[in-house]
N, CA, C and O atoms as CSV, one atom per row, in Angstrom:
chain,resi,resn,atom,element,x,y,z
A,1,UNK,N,N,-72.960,21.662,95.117
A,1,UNK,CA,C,-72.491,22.623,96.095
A,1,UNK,C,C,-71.203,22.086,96.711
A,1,UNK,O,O,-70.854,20.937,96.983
A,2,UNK,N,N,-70.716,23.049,96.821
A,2,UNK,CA,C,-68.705,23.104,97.158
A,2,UNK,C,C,-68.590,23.853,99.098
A,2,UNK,O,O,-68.898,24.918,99.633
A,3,UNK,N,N,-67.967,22.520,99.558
A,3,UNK,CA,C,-67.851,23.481,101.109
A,3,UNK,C,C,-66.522,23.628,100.973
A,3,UNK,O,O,-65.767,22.709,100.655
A,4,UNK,N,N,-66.130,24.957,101.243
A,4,UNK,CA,C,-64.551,24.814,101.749
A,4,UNK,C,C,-63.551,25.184,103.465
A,4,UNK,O,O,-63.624,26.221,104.123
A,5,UNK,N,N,-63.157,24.607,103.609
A,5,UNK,CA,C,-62.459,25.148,104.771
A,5,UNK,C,C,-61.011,25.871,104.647
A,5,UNK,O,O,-60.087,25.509,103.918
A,6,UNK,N,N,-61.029,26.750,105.349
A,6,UNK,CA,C,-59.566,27.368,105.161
A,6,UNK,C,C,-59.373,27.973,106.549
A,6,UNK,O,O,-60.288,28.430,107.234
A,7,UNK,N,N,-57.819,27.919,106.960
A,7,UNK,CA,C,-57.119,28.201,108.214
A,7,UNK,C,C,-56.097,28.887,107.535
A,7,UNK,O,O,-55.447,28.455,106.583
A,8,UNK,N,N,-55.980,30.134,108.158
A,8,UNK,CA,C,-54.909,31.168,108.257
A,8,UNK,C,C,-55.196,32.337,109.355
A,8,UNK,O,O,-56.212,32.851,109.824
A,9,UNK,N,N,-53.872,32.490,109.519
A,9,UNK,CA,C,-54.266,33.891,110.354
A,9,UNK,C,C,-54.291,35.435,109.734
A,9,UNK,O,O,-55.109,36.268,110.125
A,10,UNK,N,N,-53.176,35.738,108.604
A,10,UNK,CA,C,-53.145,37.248,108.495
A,10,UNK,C,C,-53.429,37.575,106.990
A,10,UNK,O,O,-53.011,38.525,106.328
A,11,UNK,N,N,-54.608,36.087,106.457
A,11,UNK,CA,C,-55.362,36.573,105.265
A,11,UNK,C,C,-55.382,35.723,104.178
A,11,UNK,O,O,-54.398,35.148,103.711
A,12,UNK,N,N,-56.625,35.650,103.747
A,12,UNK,CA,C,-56.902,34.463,102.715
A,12,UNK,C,C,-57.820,34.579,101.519
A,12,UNK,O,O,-59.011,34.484,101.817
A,13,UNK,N,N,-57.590,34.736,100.413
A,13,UNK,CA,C,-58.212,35.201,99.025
A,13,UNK,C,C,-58.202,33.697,98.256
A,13,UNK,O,O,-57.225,33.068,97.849
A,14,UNK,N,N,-59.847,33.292,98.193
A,14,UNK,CA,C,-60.252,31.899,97.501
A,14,UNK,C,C,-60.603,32.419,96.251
A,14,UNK,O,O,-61.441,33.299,96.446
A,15,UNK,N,N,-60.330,32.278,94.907
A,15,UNK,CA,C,-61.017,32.122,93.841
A,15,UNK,C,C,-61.032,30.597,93.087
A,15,UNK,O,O,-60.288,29.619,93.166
A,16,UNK,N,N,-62.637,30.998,92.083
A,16,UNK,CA,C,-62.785,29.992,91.264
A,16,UNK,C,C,-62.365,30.386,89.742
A,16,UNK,O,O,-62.583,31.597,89.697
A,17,UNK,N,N,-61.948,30.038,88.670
A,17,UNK,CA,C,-61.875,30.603,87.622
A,17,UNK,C,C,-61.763,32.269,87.390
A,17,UNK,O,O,-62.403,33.009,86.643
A,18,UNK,N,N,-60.553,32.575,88.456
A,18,UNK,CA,C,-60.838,34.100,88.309
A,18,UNK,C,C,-61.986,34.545,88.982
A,18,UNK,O,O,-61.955,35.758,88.771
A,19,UNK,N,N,-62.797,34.355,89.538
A,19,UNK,CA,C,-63.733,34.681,90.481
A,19,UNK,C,C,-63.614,34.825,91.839
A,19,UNK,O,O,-63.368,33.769,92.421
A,20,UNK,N,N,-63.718,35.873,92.577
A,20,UNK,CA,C,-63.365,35.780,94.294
A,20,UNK,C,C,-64.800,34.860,95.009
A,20,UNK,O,O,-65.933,35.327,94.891
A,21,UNK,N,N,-64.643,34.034,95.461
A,21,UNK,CA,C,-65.811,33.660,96.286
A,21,UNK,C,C,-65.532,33.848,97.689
A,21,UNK,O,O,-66.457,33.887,98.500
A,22,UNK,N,N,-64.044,33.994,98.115
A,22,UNK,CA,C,-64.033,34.381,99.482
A,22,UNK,C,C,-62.477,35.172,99.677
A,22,UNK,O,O,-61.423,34.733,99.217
A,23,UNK,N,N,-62.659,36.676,100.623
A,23,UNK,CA,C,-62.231,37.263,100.355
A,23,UNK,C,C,-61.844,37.589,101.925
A,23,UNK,O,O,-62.648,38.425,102.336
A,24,UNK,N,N,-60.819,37.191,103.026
A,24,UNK,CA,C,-60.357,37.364,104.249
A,24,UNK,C,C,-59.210,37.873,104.625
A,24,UNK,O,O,-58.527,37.472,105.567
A,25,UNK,N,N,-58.823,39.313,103.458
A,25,UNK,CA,C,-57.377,39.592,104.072
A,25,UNK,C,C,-57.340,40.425,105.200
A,25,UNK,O,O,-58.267,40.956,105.812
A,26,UNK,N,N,-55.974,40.463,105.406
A,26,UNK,CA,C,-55.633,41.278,106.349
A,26,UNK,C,C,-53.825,41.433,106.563
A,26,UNK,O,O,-52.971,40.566,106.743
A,27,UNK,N,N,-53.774,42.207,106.506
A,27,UNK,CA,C,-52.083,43.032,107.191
A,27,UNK,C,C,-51.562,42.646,108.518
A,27,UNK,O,O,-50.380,42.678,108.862
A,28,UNK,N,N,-52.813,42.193,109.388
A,28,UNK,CA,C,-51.869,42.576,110.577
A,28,UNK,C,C,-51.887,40.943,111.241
A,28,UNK,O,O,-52.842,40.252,110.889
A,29,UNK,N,N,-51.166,40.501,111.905
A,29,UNK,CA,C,-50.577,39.653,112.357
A,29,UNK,C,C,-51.655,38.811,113.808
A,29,UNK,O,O,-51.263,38.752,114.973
A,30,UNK,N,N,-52.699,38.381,113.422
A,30,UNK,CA,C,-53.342,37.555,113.769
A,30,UNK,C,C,-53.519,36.277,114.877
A,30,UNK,O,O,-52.453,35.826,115.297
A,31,UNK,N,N,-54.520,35.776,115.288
A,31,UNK,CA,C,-54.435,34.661,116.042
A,31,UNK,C,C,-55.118,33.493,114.494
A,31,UNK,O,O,-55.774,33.939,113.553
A,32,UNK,N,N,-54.792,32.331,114.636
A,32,UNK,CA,C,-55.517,31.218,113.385
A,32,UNK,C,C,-56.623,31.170,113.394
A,32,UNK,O,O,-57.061,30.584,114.384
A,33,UNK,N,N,-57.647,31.679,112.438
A,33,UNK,CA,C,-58.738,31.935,111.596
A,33,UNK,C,C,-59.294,30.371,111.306
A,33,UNK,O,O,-58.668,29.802,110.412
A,34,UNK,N,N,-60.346,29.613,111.912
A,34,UNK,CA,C,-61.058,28.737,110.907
A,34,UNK,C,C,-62.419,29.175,110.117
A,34,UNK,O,O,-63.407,29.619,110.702
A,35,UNK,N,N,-62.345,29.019,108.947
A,35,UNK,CA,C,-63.588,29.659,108.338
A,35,UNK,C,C,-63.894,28.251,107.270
A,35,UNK,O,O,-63.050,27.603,106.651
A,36,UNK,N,N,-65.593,28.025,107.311
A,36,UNK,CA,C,-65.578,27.311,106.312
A,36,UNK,C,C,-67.017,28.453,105.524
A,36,UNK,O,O,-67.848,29.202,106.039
A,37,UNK,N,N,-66.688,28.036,103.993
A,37,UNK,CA,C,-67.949,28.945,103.249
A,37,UNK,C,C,-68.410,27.779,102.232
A,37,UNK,O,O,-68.005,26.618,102.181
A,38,UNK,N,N,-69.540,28.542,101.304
A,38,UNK,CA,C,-69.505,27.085,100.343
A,38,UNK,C,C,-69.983,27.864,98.993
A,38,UNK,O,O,-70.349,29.039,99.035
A,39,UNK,N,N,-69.948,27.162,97.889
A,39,UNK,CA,C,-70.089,28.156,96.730
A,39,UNK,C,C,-70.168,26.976,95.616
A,39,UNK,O,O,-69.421,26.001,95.522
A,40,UNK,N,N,-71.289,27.332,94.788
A,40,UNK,CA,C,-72.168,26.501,93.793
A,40,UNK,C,C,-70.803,26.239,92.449
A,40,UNK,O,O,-70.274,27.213,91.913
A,41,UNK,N,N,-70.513,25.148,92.178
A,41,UNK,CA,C,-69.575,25.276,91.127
A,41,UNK,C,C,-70.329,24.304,89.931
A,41,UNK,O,O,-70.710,23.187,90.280
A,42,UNK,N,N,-70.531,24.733,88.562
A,42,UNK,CA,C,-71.051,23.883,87.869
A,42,UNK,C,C,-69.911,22.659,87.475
A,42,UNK,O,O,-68.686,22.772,87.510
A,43,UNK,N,N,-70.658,21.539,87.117
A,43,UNK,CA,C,-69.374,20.101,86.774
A,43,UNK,C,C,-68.945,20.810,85.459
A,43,UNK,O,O,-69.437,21.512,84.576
A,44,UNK,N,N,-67.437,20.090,85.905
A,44,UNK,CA,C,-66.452,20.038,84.897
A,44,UNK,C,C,-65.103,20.551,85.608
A,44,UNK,O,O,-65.122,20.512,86.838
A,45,UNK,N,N,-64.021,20.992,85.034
A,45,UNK,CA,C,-62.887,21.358,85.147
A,45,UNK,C,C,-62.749,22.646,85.640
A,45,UNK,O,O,-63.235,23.470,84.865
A,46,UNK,N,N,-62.271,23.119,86.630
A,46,UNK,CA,C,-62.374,24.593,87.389
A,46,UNK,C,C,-61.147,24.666,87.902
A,46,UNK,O,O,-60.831,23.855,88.772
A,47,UNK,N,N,-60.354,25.517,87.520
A,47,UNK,CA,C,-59.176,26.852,88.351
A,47,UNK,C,C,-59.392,27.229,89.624
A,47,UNK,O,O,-59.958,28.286,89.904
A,48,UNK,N,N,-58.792,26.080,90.816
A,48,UNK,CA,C,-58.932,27.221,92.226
A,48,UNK,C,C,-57.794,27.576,92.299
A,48,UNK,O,O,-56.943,26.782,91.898
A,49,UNK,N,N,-57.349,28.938,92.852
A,49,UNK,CA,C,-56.775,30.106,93.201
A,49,UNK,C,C,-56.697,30.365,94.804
A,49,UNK,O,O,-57.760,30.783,95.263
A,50,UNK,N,N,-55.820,30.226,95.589
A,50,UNK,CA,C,-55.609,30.151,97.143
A,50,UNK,C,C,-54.385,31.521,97.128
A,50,UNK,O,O,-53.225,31.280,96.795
A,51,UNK,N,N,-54.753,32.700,97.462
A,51,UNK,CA,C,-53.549,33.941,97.981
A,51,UNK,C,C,-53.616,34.107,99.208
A,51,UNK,O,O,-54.705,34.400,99.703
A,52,UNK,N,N,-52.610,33.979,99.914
A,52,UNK,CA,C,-52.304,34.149,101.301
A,52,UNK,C,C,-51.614,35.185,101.616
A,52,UNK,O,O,-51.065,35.809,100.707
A,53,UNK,N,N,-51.487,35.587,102.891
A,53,UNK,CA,C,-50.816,36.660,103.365
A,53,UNK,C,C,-50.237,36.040,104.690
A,53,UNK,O,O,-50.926,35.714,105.656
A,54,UNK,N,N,-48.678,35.908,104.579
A,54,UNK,CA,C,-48.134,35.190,106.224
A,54,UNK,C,C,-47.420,36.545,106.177
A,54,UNK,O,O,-46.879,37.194,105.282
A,55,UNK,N,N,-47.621,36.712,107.437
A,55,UNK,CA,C,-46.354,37.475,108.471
A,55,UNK,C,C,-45.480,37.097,109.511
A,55,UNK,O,O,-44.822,37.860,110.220
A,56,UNK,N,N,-45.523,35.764,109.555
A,56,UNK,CA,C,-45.020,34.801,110.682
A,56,UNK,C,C,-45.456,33.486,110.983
A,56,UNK,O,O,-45.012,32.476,110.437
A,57,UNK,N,N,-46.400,33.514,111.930
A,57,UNK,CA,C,-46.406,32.591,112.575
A,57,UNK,C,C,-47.036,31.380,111.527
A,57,UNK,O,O,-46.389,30.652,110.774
A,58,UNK,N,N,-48.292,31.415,111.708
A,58,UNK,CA,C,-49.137,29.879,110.701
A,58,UNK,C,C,-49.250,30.868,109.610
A,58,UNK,O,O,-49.434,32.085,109.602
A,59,UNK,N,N,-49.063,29.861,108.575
A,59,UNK,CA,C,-49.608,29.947,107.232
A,59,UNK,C,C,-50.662,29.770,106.730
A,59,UNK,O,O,-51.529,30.636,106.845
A,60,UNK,N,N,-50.871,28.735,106.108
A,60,UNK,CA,C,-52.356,28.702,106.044
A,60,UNK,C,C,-52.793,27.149,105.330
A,60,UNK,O,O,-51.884,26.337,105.153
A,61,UNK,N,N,-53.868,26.877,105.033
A,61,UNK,CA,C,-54.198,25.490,104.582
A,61,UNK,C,C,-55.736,25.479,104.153
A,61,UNK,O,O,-56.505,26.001,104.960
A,62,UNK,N,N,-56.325,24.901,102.880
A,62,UNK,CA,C,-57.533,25.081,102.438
A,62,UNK,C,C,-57.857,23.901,102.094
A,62,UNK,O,O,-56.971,23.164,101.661
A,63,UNK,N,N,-59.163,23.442,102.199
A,63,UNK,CA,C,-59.596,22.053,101.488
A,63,UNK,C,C,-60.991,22.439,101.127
A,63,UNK,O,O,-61.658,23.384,101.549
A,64,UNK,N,N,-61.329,21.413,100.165
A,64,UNK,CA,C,-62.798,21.425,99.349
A,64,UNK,C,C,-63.002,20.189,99.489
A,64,UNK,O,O,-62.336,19.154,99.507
A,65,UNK,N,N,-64.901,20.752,99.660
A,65,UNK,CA,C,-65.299,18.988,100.247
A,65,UNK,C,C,-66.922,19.308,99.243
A,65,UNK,O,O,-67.535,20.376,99.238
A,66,UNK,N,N,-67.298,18.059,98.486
A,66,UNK,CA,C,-67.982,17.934,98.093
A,66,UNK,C,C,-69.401,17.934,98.896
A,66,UNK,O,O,-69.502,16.749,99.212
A,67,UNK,N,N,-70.354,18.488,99.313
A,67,UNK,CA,C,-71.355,18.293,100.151
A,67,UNK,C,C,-71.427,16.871,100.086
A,67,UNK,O,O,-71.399,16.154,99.086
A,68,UNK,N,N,-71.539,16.514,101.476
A,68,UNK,CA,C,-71.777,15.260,101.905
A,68,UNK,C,C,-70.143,14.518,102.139
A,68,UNK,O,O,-69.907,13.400,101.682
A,69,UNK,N,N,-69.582,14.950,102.552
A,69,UNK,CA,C,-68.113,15.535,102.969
A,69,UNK,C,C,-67.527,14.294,102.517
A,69,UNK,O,O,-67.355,13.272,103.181
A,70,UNK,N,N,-67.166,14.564,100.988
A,70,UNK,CA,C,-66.651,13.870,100.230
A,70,UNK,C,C,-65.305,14.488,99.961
A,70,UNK,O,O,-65.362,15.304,99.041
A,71,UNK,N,N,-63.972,14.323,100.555
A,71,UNK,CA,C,-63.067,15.480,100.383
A,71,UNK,C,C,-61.992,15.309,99.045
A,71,UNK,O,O,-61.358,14.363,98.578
A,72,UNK,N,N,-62.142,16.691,98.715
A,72,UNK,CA,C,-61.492,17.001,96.564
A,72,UNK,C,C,-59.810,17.537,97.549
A,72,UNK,O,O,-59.734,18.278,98.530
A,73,UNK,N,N,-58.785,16.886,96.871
A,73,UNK,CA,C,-58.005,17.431,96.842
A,73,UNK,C,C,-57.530,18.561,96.565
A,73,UNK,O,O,-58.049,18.708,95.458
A,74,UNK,N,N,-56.888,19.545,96.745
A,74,UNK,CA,C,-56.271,20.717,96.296
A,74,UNK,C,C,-55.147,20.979,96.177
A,74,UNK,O,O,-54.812,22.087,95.758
């Protein structure tokens, strides 16, 4: 099991291999969003996918942490 955290304000689209596992957009111009979710990934080699939406102010920033907060680069 995969935890991730992600900070943005005006929208954030996580996939795995082409897969949406987390899906937070939005258009309109926001206060900064912390969200963490978590999502089962089998071992081996996996495609993450981070789409953002800025309109200004913060951008955004995502990390993956191995349960037992072992943190995977991205």
């Amino acid at each position: 099991m995969y935890s991730f955290v992600a900070k943005h304000d005006d929208g954030m689209r996580v996939y795995i291999d082409n897969n949406l596992i987390h899906d937070h957009w939005s258009v309109l111009d926001r206060d900064k969003i912390n969200e963490t979710f978590s999502s089962q990934i089998s071992p081996g080699l996996h495609e993450i996918k981070v789409e953002y939406n800025n309109l200004g102010r913060y951008c955004c920033s995502a990390k993956v942490y191995l349960i037992g907060n072992r943190q995977i680069l991205l």
